[in-house]
Backbone as CSV, one residue per row, in Angstrom:
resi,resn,N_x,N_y,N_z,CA_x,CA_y,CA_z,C_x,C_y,C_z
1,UNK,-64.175,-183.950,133.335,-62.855,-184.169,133.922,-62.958,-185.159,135.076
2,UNK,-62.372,-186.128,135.299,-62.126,-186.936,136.387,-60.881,-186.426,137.597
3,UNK,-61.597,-186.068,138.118,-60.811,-185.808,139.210,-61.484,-186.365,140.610
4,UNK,-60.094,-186.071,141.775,-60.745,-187.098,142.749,-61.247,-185.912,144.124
5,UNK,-60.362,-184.786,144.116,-60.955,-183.559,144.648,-61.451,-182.367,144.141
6,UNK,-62.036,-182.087,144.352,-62.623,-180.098,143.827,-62.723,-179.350,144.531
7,UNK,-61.957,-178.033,144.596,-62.473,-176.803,144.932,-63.466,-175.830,144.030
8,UNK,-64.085,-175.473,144.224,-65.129,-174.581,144.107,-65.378,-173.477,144.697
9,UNK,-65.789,-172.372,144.131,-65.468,-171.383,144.891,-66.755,-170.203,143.553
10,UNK,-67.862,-169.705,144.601,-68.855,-169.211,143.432,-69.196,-167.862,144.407
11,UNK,-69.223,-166.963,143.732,-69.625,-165.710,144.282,-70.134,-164.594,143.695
12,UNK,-71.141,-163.867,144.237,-71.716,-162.988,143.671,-72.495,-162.267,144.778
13,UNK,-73.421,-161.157,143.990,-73.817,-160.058,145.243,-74.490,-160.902,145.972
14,UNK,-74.841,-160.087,147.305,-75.613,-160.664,148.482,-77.449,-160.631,147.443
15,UNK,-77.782,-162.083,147.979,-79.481,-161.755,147.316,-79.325,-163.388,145.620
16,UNK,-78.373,-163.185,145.412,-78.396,-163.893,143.930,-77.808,-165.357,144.035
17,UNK,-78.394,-165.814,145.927,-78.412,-167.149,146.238,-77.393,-168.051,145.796
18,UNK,-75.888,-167.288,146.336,-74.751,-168.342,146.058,-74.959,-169.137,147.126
19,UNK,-75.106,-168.628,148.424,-75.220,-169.721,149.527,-75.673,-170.798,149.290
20,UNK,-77.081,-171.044,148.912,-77.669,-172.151,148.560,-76.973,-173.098,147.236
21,UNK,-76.536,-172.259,146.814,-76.065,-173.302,145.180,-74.536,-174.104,146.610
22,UNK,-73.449,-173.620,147.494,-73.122,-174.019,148.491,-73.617,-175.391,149.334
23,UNK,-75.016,-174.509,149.562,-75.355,-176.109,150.511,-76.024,-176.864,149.816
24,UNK,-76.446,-176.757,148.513,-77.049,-177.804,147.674,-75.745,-179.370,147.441
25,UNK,-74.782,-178.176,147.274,-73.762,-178.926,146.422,-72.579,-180.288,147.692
26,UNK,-73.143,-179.387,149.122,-72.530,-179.771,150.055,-73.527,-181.721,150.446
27,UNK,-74.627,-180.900,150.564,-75.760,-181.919,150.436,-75.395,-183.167,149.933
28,UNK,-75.394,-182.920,148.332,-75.700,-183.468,147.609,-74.640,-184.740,147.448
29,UNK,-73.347,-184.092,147.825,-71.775,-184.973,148.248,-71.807,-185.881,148.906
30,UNK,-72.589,-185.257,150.605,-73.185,-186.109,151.104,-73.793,-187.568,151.022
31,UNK,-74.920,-187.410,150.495,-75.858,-188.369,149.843,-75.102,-189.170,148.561
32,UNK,-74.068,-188.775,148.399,-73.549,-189.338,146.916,-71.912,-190.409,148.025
33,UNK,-72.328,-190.011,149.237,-71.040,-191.512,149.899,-69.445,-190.091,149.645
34,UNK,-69.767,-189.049,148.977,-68.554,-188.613,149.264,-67.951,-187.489,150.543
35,UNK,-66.768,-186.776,150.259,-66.805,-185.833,151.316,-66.800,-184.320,151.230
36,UNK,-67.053,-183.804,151.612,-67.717,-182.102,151.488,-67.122,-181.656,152.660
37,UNK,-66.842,-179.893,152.290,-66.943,-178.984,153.032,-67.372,-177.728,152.371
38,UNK,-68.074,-177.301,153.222,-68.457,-175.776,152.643,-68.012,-174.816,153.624
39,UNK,-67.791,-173.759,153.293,-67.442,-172.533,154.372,-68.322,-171.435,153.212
40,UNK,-69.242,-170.601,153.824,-69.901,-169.397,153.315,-68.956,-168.280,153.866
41,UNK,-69.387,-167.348,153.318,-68.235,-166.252,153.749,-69.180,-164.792,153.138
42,UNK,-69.290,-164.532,154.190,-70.438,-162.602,154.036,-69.649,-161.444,154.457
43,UNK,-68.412,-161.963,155.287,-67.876,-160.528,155.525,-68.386,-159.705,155.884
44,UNK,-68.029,-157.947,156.390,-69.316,-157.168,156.537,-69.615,-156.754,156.006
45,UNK,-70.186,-157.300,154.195,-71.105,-156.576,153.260,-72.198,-157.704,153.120
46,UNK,-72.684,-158.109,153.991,-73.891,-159.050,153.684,-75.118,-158.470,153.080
47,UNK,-75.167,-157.300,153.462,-76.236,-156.535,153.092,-75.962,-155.596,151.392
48,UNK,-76.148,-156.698,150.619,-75.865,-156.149,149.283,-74.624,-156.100,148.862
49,UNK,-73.451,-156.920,149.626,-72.199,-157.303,149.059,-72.395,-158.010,148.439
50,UNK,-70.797,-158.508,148.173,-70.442,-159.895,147.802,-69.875,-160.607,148.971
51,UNK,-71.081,-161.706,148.093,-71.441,-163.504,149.049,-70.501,-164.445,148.455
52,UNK,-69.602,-164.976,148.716,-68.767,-166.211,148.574,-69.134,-167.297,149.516
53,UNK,-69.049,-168.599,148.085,-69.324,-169.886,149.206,-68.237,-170.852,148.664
54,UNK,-67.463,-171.286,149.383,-66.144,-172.237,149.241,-67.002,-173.734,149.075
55,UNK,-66.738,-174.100,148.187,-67.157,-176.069,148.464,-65.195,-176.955,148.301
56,UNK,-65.476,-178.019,148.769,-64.678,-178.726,148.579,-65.091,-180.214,148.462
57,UNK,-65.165,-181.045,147.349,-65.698,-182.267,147.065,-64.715,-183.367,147.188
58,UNK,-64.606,-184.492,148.171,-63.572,-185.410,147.627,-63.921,-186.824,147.630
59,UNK,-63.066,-188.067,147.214,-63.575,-189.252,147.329,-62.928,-189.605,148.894
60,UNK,-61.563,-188.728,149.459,-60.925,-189.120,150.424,-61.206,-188.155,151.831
61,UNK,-60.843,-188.311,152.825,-60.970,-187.529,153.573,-60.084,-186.400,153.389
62,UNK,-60.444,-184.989,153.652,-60.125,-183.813,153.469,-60.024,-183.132,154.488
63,UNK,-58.428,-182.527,154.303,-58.171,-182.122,155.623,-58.030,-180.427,155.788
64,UNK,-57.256,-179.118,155.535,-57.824,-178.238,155.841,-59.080,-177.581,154.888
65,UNK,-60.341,-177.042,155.993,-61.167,-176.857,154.911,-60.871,-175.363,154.197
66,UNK,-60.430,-174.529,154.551,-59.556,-173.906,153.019,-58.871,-173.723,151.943
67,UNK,-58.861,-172.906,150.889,-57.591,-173.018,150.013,-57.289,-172.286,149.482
68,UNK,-56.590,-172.414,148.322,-55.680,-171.400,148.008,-56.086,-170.560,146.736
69,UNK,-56.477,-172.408,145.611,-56.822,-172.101,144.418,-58.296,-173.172,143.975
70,UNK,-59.008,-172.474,143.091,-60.223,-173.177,142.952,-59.854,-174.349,141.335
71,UNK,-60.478,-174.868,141.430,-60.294,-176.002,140.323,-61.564,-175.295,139.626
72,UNK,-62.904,-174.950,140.087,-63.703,-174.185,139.221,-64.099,-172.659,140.056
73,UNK,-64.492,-171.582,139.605,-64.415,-170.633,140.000,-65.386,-170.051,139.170
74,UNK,-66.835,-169.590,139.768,-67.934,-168.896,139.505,-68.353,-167.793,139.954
75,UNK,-67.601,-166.207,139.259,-67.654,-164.803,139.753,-69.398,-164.533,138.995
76,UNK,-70.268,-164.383,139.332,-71.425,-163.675,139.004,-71.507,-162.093,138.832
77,UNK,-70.930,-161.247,139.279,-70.779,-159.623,138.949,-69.398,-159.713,138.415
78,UNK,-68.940,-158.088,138.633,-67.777,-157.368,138.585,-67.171,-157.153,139.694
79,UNK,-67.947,-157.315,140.513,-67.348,-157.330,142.395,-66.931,-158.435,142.335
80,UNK,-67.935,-159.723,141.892,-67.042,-160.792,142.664,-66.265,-161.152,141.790
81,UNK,-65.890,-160.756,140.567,-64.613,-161.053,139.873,-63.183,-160.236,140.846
82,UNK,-63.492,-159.273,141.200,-62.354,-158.429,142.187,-62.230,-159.107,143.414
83,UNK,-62.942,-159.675,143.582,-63.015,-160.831,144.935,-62.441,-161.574,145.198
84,UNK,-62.282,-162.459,144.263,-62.007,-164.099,143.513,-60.449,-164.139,142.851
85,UNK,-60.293,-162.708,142.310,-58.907,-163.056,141.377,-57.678,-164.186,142.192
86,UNK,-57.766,-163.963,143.118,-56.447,-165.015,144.114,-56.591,-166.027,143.986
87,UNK,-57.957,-166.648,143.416,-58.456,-168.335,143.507,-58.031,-168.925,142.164
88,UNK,-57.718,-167.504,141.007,-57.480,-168.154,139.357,-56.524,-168.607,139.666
89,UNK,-56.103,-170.052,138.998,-54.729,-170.789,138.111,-55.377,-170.485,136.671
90,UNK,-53.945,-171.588,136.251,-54.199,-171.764,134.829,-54.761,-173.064,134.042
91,UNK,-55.413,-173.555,135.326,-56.126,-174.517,134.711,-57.631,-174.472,135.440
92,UNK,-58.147,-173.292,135.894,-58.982,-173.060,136.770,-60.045,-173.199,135.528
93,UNK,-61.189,-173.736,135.883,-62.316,-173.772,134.895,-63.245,-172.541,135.579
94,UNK,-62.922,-171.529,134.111,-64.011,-169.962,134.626,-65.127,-170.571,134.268
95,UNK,-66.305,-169.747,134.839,-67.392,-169.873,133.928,-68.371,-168.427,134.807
96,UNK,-68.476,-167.852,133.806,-68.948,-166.494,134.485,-70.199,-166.301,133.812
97,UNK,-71.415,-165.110,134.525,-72.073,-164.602,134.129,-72.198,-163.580,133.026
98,UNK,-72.520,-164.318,131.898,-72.337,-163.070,130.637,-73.875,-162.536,129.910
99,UNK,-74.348,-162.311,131.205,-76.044,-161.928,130.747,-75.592,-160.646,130.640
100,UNK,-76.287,-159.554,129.417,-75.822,-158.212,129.366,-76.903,-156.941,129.506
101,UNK,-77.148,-157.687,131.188,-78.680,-157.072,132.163,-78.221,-156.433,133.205
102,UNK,-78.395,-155.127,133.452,-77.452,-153.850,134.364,-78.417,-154.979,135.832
103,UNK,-77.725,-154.910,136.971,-78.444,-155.416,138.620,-79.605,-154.244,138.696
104,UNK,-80.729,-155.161,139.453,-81.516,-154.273,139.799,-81.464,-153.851,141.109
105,UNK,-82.048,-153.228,141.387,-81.818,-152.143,142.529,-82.825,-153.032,143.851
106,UNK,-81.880,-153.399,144.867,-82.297,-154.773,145.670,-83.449,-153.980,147.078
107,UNK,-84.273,-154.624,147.249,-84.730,-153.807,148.255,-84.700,-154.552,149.779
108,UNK,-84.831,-154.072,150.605,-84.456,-154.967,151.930,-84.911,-156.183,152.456
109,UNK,-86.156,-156.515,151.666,-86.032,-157.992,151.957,-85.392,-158.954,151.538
110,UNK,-84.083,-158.652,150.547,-83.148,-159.237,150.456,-81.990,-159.975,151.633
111,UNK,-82.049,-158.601,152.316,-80.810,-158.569,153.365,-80.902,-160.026,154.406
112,UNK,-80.146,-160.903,154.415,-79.722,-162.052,155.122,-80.732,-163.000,154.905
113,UNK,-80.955,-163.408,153.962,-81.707,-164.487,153.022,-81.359,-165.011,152.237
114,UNK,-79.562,-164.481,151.932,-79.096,-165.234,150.485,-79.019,-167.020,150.253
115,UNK,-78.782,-166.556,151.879,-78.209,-168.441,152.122,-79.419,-169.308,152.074
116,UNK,-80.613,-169.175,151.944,-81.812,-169.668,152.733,-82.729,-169.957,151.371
117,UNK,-82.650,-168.717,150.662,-84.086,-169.182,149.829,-83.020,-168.850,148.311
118,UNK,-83.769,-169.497,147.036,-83.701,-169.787,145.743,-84.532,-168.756,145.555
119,UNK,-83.205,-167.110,145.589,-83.933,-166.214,144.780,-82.709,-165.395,144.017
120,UNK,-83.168,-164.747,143.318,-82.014,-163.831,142.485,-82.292,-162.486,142.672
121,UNK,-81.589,-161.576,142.979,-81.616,-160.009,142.810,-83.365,-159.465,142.244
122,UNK,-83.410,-160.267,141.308,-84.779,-159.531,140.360,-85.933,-159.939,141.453
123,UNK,-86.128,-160.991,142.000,-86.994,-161.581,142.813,-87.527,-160.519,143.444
124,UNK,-86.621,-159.553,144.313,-86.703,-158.728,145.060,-86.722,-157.015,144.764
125,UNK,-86.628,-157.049,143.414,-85.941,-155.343,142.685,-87.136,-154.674,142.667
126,UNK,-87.015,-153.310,142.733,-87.597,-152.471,142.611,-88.076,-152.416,140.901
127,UNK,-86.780,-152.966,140.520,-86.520,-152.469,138.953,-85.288,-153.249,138.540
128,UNK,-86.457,-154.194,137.362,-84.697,-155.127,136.524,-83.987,-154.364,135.597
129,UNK,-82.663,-153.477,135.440,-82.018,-153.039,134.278,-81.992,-153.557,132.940
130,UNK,-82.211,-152.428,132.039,-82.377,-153.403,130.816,-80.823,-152.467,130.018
131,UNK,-80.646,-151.657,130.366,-79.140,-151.109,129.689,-77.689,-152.340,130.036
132,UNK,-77.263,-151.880,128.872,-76.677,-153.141,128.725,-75.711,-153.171,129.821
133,UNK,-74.571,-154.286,130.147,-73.997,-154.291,131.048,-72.404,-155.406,130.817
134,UNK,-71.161,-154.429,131.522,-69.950,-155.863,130.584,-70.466,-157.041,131.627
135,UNK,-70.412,-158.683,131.011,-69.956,-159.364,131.656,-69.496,-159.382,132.500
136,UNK,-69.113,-160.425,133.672,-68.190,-160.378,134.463,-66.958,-161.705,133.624
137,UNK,-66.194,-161.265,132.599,-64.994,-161.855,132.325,-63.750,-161.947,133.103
138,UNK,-63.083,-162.669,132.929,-61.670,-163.002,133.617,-60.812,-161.919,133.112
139,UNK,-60.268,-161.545,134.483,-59.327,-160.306,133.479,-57.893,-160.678,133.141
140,UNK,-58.483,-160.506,131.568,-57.016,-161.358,130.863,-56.172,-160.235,130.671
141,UNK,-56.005,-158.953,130.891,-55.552,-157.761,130.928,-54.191,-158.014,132.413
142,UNK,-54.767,-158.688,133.302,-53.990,-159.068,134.096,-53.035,-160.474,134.427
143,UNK,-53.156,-161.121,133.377,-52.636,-162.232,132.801,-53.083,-163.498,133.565
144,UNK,-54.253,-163.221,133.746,-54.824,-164.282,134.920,-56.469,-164.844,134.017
145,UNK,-56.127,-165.081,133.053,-57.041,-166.032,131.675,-56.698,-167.056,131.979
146,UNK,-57.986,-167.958,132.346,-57.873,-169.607,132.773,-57.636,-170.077,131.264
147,UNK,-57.292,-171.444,130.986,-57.456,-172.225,130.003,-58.712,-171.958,128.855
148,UNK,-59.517,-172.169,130.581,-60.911,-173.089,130.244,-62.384,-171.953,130.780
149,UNK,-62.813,-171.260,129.876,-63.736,-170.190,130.305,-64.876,-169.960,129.751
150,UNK,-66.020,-170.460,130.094,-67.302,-170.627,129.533,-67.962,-169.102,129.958
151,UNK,-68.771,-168.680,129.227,-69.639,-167.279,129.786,-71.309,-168.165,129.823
152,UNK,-71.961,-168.531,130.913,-73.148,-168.562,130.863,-74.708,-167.462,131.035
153,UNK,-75.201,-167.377,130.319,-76.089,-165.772,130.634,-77.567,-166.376,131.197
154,UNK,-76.961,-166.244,132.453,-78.133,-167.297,133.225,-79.421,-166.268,133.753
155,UNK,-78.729,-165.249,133.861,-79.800,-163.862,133.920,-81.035,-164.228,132.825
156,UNK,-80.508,-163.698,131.976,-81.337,-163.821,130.690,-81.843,-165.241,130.533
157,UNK,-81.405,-166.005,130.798,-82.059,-167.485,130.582,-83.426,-167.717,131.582
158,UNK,-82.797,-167.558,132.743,-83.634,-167.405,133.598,-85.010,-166.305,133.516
159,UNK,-84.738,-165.048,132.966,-85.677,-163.905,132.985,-86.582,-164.785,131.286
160,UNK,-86.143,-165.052,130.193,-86.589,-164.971,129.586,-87.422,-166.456,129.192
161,UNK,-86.893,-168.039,129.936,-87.233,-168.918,129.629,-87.915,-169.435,131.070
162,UNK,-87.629,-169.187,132.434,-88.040,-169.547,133.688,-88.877,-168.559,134.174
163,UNK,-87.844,-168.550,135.368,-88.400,-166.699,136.259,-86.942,-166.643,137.125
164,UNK,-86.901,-165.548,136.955,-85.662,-164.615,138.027,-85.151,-165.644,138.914
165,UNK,-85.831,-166.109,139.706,-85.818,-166.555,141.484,-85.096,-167.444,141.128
166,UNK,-84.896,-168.494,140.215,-84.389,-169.719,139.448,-82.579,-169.724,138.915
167,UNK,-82.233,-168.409,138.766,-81.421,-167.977,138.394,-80.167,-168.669,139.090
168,UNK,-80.270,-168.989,140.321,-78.931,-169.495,140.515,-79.323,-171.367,140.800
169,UNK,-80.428,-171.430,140.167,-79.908,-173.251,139.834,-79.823,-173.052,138.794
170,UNK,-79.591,-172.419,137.681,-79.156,-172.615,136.562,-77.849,-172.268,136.835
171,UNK,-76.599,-171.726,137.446,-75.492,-171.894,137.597,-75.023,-173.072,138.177
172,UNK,-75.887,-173.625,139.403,-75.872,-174.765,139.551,-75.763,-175.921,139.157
173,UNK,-76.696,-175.917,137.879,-76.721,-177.184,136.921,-75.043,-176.721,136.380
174,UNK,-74.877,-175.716,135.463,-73.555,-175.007,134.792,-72.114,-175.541,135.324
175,UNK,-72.062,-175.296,136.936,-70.849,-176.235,137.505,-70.899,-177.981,137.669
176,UNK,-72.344,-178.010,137.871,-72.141,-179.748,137.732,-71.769,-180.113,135.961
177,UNK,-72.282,-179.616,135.068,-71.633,-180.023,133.869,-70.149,-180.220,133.454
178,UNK,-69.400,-178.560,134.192,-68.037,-178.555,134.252,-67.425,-179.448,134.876
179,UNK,-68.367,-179.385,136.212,-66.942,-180.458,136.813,-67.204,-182.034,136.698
180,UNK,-69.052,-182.549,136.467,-69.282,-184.184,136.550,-69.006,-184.573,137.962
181,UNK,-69.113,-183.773,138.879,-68.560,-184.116,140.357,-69.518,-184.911,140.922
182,UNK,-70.721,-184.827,140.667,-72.090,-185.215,140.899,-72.762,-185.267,140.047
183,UNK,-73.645,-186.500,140.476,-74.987,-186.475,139.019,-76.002,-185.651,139.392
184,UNK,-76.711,-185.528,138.049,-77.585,-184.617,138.356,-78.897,-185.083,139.116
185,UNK,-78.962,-186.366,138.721,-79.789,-187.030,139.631,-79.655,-186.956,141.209
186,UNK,-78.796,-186.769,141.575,-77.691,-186.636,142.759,-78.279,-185.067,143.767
187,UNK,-77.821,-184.284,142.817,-77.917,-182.933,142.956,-79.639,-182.620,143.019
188,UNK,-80.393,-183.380,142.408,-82.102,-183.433,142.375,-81.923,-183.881,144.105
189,UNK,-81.759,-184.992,144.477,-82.215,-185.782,145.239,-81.824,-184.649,146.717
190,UNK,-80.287,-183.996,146.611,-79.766,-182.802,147.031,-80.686,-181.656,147.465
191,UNK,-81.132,-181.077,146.195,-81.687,-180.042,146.173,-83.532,-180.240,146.835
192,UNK,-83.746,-181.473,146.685,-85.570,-181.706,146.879,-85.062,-181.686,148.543
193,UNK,-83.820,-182.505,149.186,-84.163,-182.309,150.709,-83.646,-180.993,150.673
194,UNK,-83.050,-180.397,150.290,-82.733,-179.087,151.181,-83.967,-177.942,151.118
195,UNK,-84.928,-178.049,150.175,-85.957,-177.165,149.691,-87.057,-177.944,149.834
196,UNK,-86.755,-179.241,150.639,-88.269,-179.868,150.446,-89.537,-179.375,151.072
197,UNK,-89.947,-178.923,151.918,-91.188,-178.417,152.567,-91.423,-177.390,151.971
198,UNK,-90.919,-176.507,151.022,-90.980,-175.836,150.507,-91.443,-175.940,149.274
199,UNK,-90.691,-176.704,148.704,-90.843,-177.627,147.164,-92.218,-178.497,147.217
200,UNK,-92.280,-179.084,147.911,-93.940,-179.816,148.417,-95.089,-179.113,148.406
201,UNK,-95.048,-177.798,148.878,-95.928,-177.048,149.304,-96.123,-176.184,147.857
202,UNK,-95.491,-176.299,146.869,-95.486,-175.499,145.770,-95.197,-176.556,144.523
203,UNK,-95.804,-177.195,144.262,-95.157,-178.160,142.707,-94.709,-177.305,141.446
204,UNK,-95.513,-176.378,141.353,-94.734,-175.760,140.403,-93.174,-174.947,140.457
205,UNK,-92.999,-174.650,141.460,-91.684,-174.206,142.138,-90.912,-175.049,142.148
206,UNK,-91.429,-176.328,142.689,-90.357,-177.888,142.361,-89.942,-177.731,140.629
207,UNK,-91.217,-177.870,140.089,-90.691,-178.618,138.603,-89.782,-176.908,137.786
208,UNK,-90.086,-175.988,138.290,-89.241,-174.746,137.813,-87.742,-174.975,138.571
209,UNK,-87.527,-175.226,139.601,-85.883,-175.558,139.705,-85.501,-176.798,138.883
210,UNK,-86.237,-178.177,138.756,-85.529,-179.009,138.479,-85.706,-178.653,136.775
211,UNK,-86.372,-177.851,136.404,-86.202,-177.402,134.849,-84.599,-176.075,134.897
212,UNK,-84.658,-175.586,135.976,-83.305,-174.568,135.875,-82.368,-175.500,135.919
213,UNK,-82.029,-176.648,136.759,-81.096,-177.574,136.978,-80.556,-178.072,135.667
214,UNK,-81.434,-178.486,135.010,-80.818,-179.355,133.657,-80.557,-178.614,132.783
215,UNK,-81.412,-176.882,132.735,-80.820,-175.343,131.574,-79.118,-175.530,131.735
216,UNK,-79.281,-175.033,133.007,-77.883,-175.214,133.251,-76.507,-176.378,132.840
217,UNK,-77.059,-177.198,133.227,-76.197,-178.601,132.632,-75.976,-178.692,131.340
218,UNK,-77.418,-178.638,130.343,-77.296,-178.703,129.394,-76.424,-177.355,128.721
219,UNK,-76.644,-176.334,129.253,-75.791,-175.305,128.259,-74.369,-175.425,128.184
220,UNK,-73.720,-175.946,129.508,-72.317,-175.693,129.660,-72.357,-177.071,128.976
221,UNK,-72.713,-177.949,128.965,-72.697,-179.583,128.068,-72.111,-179.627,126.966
222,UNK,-73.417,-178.518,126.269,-73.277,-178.486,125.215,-71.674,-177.385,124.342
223,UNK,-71.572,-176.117,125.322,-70.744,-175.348,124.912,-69.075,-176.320,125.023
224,UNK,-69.096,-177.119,126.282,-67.880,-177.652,126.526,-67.643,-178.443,125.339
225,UNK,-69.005,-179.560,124.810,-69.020,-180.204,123.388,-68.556,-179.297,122.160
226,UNK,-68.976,-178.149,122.160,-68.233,-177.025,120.915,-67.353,-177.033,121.173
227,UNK,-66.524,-176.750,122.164,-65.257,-176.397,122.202,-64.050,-177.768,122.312
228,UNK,-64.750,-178.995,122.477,-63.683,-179.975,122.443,-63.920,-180.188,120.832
229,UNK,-64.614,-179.885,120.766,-64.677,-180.531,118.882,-63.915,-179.362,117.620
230,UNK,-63.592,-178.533,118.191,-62.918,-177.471,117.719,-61.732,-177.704,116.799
């Protein structure tokens, strides 16, 4: 889609590193000559709530940094679908977590790290659930079904083709496909400064995000390609 602003708006429990997919994306705007805002938002459930991170992408200057409604909208649980419902339109591009892997049970070195490090719930669990679990779908029961609604099962992608910790640059890559707001080259160049001393100090940790980066891209790529050819 060509558009000249985006809201964004991605949330999920505390621990499953929405913050960072946030300042990657804020970054990355940056470096790409455009304009960004991010606002994170923890509320007082930081400690194993739900984490919301607002982006706003434009070619022009942007003036309040809130809003109303998201142009894409990424609920990761069932909480943050109850979270989020105020941000659906009807042209809102969903794209939710449809891995069908119960949360594992987070242990405290989770607590106020979401924003900081590239990890997911499992990184940290006592224990990954393997009983099954619903999606977090749009509830079309409430007549609030976007257009446009991809399910990505980045859990499972991540657990079964990466590792856990990876899990939310593969949503990452997932919204840059939807929206084309940034290249992915863009979002690399993004993601290496915001993780770089980190990423340096570990090459294999580098080449495992920039392999989650393109899972991601490529799946929603490809699903958006099924569905225009329909």
């Amino acid at each position: 889609m060509n558009k000249k602003h985006w809201r964004i708006v991605v949330a999920g429990e505390g621990g499953q590193g929405v913050q960072l997919i946030g300042e990657i994306l804020a970054e990355s705007a940056f470096r790409a000559g455009k304009e960004a805002i991010y606002i994170p938002n923890f509320g007082v459930e930081q400690r194993g709530g739900v984490s919301i991170a607002m982006v706003q992408i434009a070619e022009q200057a942007l003036g309040a940094p809130k809003f109303e409604k998201a142009d894409i909208l990424v609920p990761l649980s069932e909480r943050a679908v109850e979270r989020t419902l105020a941000y659906i339109k009807r042209d809102t591009f969903y794209i939710y977590e449809a891995s069908a892997i119960a949360p594992p049970q987070l242990l405290d070195a989770t607590v106020g790290i979401q924003a900081w490090e590239t990890v997911a719930p499992e990184a940290f669990s006592l224990a990954v659930g393997s009983k099954p679990q619903a999606p977090s779908r749009p509830p079309a029961d409430m007549g609030l079904m976007p257009d446009r609604t991809i399910g990505i099962p980045a859990a499972e992608i991540a657990r079964a083709e990466l590792k856990p910790r990876v899990f939310n640059i593969i949503i990452l890559g997932a919204i840059l496909a939807a929206s084309g707001v940034l290249s992915l080259a863009m979002v690399q160049e993004g993601m290496l400064a915001k993780l770089g001393d980190k990423l340096r100090r570990d090459p294999e940790l580098k080449q495992l995000n920039l392999r989650a980066l393109d899972r991601g891209w490529a799946y929603v790529t490809e699903a958006v390609r099924r569905e225009t050819n329909r």
